[in-house]
C-alpha positions in Angstrom: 169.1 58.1 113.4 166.1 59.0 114.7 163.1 56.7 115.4 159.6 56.6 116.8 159.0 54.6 120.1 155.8 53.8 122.0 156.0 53.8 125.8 152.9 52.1 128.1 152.4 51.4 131.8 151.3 47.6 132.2 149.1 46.0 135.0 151.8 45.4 137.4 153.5 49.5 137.0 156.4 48.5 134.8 156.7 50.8 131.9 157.3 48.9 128.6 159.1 50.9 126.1 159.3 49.2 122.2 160.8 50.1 118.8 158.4 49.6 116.2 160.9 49.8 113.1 162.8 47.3 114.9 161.8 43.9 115.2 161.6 42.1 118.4 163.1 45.4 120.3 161.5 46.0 123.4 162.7 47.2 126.9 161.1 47.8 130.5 161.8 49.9 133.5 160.4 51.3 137.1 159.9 54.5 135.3 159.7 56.2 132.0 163.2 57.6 132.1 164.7 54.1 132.7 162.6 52.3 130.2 163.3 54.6 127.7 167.2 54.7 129.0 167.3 50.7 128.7 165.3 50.8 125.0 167.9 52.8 123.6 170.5 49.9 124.9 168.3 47.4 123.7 168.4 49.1 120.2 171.9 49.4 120.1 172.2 45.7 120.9 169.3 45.1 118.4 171.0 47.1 115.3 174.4 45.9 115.9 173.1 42.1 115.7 171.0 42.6 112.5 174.1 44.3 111.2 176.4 41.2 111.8 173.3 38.9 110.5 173.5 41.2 107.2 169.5 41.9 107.9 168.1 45.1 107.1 168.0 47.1 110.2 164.6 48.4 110.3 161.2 47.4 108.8 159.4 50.2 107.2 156.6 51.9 109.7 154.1 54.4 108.5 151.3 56.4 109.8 147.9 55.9 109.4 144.3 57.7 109.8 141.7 56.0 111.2 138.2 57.7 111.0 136.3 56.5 114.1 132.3 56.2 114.4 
């Protein structure tokens, strides 16, 4: 499965990596390699739970176009 990911730097350095189509999964790491490393971890974790809980796995995402001023 493939799926999209967003990946941001906060205040304090940290990189915050998240899975949109997956609720609640997010990860962090010193640097983009290990966030990105401990998201896909998280989403394993994150799939196999929703799985067991008989919840879908994913929540539909779609893209959007916003015209700015």
């Amino acid at each position: 499965m493939k799926f999209i990911t967003t990946l941001q730097q906060d205040e304090d350095g940290i990189w915050i990596a998240e899975c949109p189509a997956i609720p609640g999964c997010v990860s962090q790491g010193k640097t983009q390699q290990e966030a990105t490393a401990n998201l896909r971890e998280a989403m394993q974790a994150c799939l196999a739970v929703r799985s067991s809980q008989g919840m879908p796995l994913v929540v539909e995402t779609r893209e959007i176009e916003l015209q700015t001023a």
